[in-house]
C-alpha positions in Angstrom: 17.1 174.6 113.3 16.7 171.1 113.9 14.5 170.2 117.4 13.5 166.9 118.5 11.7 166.1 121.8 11.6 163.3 124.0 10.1 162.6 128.0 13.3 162.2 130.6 12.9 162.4 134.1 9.3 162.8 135.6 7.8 166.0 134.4 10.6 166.9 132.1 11.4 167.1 128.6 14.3 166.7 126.6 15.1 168.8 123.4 17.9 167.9 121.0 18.6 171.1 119.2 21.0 171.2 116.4 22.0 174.5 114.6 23.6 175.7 111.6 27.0 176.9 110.9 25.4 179.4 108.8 23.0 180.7 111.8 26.1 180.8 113.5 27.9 182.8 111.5 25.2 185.3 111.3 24.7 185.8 115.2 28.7 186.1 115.3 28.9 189.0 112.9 26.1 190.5 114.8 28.2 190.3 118.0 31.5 191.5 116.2 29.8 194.7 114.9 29.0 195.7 118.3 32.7 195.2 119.7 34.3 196.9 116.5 31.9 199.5 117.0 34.0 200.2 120.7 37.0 198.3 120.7 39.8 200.5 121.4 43.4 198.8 119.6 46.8 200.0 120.2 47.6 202.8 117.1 43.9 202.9 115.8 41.0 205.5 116.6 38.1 203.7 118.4 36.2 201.4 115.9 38.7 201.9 113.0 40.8 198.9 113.2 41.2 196.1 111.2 39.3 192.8 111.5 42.1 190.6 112.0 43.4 192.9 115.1 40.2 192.9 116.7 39.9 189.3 116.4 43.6 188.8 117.8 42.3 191.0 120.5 38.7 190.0 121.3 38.1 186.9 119.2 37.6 184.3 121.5 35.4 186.4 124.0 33.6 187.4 120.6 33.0 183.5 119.6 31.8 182.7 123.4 29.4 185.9 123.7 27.8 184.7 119.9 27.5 181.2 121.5 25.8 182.0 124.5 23.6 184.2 122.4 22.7 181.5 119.6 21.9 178.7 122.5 19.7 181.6 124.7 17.6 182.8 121.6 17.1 179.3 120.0 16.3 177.0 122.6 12.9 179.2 124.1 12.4 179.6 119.9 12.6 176.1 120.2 10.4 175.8 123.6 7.7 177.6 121.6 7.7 175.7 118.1 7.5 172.4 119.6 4.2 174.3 122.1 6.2 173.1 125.1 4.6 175.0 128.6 8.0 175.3 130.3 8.5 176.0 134.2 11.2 178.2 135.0 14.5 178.0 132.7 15.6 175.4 130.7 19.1 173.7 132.0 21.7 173.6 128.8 24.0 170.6 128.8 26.4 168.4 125.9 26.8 171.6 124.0 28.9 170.4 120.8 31.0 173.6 119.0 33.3 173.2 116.5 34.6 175.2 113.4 32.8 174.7 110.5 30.7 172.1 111.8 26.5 172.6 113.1 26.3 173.6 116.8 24.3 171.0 119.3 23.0 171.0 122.1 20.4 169.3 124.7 17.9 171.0 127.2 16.1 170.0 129.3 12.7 171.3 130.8 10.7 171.5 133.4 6.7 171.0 132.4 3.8 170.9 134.3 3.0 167.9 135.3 0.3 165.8 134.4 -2.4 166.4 137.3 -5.7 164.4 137.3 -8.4 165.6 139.8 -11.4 162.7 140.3 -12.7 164.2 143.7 -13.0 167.6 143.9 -16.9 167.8 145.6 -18.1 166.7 148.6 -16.5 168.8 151.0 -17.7 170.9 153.4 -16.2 174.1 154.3 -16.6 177.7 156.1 -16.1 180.6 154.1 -15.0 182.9 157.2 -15.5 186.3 155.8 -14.7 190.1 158.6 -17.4 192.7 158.6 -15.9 196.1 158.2 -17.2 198.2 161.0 -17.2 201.9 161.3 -13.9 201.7 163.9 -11.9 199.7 161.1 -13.1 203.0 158.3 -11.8 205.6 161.4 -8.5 203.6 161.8 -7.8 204.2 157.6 -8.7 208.2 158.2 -6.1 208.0 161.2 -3.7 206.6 159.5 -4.0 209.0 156.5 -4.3 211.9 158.8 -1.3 211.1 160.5 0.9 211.1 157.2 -0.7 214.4 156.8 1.0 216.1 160.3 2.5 218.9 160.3 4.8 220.6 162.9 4.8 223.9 164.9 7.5 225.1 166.6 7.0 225.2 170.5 9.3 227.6 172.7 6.8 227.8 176.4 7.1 224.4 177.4 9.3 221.0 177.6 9.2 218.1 175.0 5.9 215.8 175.6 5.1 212.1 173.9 4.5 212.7 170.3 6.8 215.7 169.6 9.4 216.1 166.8 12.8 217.1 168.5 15.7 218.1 166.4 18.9 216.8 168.8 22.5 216.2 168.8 23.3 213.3 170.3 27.3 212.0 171.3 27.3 208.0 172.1 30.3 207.4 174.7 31.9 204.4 176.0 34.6 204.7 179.3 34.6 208.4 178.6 35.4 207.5 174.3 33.7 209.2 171.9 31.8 206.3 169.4 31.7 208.4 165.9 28.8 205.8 164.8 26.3 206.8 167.8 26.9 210.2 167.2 25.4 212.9 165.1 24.3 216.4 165.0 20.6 218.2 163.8 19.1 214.5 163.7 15.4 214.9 163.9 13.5 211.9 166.6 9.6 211.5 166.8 9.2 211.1 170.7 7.5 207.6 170.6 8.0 206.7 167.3 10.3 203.6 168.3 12.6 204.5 165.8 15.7 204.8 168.5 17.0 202.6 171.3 15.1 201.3 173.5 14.5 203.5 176.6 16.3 206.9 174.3 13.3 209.1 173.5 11.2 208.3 176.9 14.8 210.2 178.5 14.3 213.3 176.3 11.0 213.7 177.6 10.7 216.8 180.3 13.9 218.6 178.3 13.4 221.9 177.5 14.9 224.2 173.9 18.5 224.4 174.5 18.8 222.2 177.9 22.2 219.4 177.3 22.3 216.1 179.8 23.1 213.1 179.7 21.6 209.8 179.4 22.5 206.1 179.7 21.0 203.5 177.5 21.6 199.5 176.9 21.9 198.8 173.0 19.9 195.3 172.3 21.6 192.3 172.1 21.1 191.7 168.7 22.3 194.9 167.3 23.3 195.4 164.1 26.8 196.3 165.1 28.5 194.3 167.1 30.7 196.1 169.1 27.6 198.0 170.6 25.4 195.1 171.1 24.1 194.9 175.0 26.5 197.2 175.5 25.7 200.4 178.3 26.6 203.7 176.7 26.1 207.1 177.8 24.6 209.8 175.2 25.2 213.5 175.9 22.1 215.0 174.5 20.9 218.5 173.3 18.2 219.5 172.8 18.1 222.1 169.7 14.3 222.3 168.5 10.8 221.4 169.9 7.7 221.1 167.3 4.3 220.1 168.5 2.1 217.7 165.9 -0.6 219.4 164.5 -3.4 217.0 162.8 -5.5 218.4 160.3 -9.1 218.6 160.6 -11.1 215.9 158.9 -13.1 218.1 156.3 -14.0 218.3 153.0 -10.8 220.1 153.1 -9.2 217.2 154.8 -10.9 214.6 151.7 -9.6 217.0 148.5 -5.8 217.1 150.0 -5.9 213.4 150.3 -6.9 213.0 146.5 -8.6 215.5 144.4 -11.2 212.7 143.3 -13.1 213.0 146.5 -15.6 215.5 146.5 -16.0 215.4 150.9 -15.2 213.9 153.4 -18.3 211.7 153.4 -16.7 210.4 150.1 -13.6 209.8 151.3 -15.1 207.6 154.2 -17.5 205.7 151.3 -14.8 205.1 149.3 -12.7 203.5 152.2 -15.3 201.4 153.5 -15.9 199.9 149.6 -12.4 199.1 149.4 -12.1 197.4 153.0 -14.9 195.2 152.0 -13.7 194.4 148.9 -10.2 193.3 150.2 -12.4 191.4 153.2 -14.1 189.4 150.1 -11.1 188.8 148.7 -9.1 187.4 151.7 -11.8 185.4 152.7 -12.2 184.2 148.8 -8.2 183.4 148.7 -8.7 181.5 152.3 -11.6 179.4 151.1 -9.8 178.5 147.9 -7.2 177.6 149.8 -9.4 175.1 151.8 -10.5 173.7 149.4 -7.5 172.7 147.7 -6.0 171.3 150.7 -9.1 169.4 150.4 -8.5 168.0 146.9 -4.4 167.6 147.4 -5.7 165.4 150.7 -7.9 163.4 148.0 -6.1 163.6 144.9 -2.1 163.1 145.6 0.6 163.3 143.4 3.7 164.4 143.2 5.8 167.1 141.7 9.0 167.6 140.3 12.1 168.3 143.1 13.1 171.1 141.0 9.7 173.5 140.6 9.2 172.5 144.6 12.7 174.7 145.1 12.1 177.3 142.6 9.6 178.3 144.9 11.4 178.2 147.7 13.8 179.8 146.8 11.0 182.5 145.9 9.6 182.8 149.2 13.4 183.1 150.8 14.1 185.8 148.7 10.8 187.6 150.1 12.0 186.7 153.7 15.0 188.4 153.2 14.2 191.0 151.8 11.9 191.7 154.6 15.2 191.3 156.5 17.0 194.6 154.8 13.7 196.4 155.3 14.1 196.2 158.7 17.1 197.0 158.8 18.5 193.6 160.0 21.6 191.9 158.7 20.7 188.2 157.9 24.4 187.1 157.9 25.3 188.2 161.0 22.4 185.9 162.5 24.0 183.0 160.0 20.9 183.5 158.1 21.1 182.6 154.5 18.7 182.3 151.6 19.7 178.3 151.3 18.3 177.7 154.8 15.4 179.9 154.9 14.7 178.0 151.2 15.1 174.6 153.4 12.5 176.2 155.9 9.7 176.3 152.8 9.9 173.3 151.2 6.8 172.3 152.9 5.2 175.7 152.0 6.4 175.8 148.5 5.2 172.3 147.6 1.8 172.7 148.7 1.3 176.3 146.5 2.9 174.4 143.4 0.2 171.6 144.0 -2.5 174.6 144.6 -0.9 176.4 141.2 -1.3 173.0 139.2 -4.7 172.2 140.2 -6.4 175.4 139.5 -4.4 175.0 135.6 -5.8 171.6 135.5 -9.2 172.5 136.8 -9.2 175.9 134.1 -8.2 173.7 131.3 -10.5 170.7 132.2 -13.7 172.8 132.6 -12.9 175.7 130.3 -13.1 178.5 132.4 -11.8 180.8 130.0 -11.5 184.4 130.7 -13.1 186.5 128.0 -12.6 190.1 127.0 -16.0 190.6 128.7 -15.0 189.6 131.6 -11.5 191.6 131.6 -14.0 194.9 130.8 -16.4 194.3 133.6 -13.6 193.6 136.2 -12.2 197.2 134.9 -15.2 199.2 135.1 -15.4 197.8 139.0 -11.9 198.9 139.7 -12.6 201.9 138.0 -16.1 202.5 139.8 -13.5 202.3 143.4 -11.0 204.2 142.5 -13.0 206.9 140.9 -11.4 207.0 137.5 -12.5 206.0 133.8 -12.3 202.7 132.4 -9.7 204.0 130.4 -7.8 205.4 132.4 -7.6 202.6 134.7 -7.0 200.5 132.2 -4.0 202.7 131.3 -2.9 202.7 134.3 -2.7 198.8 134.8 -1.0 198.8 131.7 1.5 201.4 132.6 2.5 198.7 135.7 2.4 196.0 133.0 -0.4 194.2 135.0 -2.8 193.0 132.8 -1.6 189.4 132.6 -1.7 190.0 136.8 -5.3 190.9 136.3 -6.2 188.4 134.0 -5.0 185.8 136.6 -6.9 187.4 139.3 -10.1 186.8 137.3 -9.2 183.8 137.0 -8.5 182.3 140.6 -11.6 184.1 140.6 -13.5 182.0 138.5 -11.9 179.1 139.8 -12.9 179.6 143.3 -16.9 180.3 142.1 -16.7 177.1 140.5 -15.5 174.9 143.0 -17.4 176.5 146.1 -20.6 175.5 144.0 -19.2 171.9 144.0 -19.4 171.9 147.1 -21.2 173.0 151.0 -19.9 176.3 152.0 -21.4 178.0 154.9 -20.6 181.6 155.4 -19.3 182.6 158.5 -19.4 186.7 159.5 -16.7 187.6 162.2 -15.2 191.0 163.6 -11.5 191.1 163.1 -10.5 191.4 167.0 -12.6 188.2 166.8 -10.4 186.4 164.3 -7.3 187.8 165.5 -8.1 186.2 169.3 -9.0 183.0 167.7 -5.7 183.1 165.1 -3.4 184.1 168.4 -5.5 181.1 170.9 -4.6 178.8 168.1 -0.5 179.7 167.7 -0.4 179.7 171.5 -2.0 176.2 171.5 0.3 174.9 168.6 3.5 176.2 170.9 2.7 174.6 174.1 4.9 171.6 175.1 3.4 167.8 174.2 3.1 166.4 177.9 5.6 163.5 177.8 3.2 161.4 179.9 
């Protein structure tokens, strides 16, 4: 394989790769031994036929499949021989194929781009950090204990707030059954939100067995548009009452949550550990955060279009996904990944910036993580989550998220070294503290510029 390399655009490099027939030839009897293997021809078992037949048959898609497979392998073979730190995939153009002759090809990629920080000290920032109180601890153990409910079966008295009902249910429009608001045995937390609006208040006060009817206005942005805002009356019945039961919070209550707690004093030690290590690390991410805004603000330069709308494009993908899990048709609202990905460009530049400078700061000022420092992070996690180094290790591993964790060490050490470049006071806070101030802020941002 013949590579050569040159700079195009801004950011971007440009590989000429030129291959041999014989390479070719190789990857394309690769490719033919895996359709012989199934191809099915007229008046021959399945693999038995000739070569020319299956060629007749499946030669061209066989040439185009080796193709695609030659360019694919060679040019990231490529990417790494000539030590090329590539962002994203490489774009194939001029691809030159002919019988007999070498295959070529160009490709370009996207590289980091050169980044030189001369002011990154000096500033002075608030490292705003929330104090886990006892109330936040209690929350967790609600939380858990609710996933932990059970259900007893209630005959002496009508359904309250909080019940599990088991209904039928028959949605009806002008006196018409609607099959799609109608179902039998469904089983509805009173509260829970998970209906219609104004539903399960209705089936409060019904008794085992009791039918009625009630009316209900489906939301104007419903899912299905032919009930949206739309009045319909729902014949209920009512077929089972069961009461929530919470368990006590015991020692019992500790071991059924995970059989690593000893008591429920454990269980309440661990949880308070872990809230305050994921307060450190949210106030570590936000000061970080600060702090390259700060350097971007003093240090600009630009980055390449196409990296800017990679990310992007990440980010929409998150939003609608969020969109499914809620159930929520994005299309219907004329919602589309394209103009979410328009909404972010802003966003995504400033985390490719943040992304770039903490490379270029790592690289600049060696802050290497070591196999130490991979060990000691493991033995911490391991400490929390009451397991052996081993077996936590094993466990990252099982995820595949050791590179994740050697990442996280290292925004870690970034962010130690640039807070001691510069004057960080520490600010304590309680979260209904930082949540007022956060919602006084977004109320201020959305009020109306006077026009005088």
């Amino acid at each position: 394989m013949k590579v050569e390399v040159r700079d195009a655009e801004k950011s971007q490099k440009e590989l000429s790769v030129e291959l041999s027939v014989e390479k070719y030839e190789q990857v394309f009897d690769s490719e033919y031994s895996k359709v012989a293997l199934k191809a099915k021809i007229a008046g021959f078992r399945q693999g038995k036929a000739p070569k020319e037949k299956i060629l007749k048959e499946h030669g061209h898609a066989i040439r185009v499949q080796a193709l695609e497979k030659l360019i694919n392998d060679s040019v990231f073979e490529a990417i790494q021989q000539q030590d090329i730190k590539a962002l994203g995939a490489p774009e194939i153009k001029d691809v030159k194929f002919e019988d007999g002759e070498p295959i070529s090809y160009k490709a370009y990629v996207d590289v980091f781009p050169a980044v030189e920080v001369s002011k990154l000290e000096g500033f002075e920032l608030v490292k705003e950090k929330v104090i886990v109180t006892d109330a936040d601890v209690d929350q967790v153990i609600e939380n858990i204990r609710k996933n932990q409910v059970s259900y007893e079966p209630v005959t002496d008295r009508a359904v309250q707030d909080g019940d599990m009902t088991v209904i039928d249910f028959e949605g009806r429009k002008d006196g018409e059954v609607i099959p799609s608001a109608t179902a039998q045995n469904y089983s509805l937390e009173i509260g829970s939100g998970a209906f219609i609006p104004g539903f399960e208040a209705q089936l409060i006060g019904m008794k085992s067995g009791e039918q009625k009817d009630i009316e209900v206005t489906f939301p104007e942005q419903y899912h299905e548009p032919s009930l949206a805002g739309q009045p319909i009356t729902f014949g209920i019945t009512m077929k089972e009452i069961k009461a929530k039961v919470l368990p006590e919070l015991d020692d019992e209550f500790a071991k059924d949550v995970d059989e690593k707690f000893e008591s429920y004093a454990d269980l309440k030690s661990t949880i308070k550990n872990e809230l305050e290590e994921s307060s450190e690390r949210q106030a570590d991410d936000k000061l970080l955060n600060d702090i390259i805004e700060n350097i971007i603000a003093e240090n600009p330069f630009s980055v390449p279009t196409a990296m800017v709308k990679e990310q992007a494009f990440r980010l929409a993908e998150q939003t609608m996904q969020q969109y499914v899990m809620y159930g929520m048709d994005p299309a219907r609202f004329g919602i589309t990944k394209e103009k979410i990905a328009g909404q972010h460009m802003e966003t995504a530049e400033k985390q490719v910036k943040g992304a770039l400078i903490i490379n270029h700061i790592t690289e600049k000022f060696e802050l290497t993580v070591s196999d130490e420092d991979i060990e000691k992070t493991i033995e911490k996690y391991a400490v929390m989550s009451k397991m052996t180094p081993a077996d936590y290790r094993a466990e990252v591993e099982k995820h595949n998220g050791m590179n994740a964790l050697r990442n996280s060490i290292n925004t870690d050490k970034v962010t130690a070294f640039l807070a001691g470049k510069n004057s960080v006071t520490l600010k304590e806070t309680t979260k209904e503290e930082l949540e007022a101030r956060l919602k006084a802020e977004q109320e201020n941002a959305e009020e109306p510029v006077s026009g005088e």
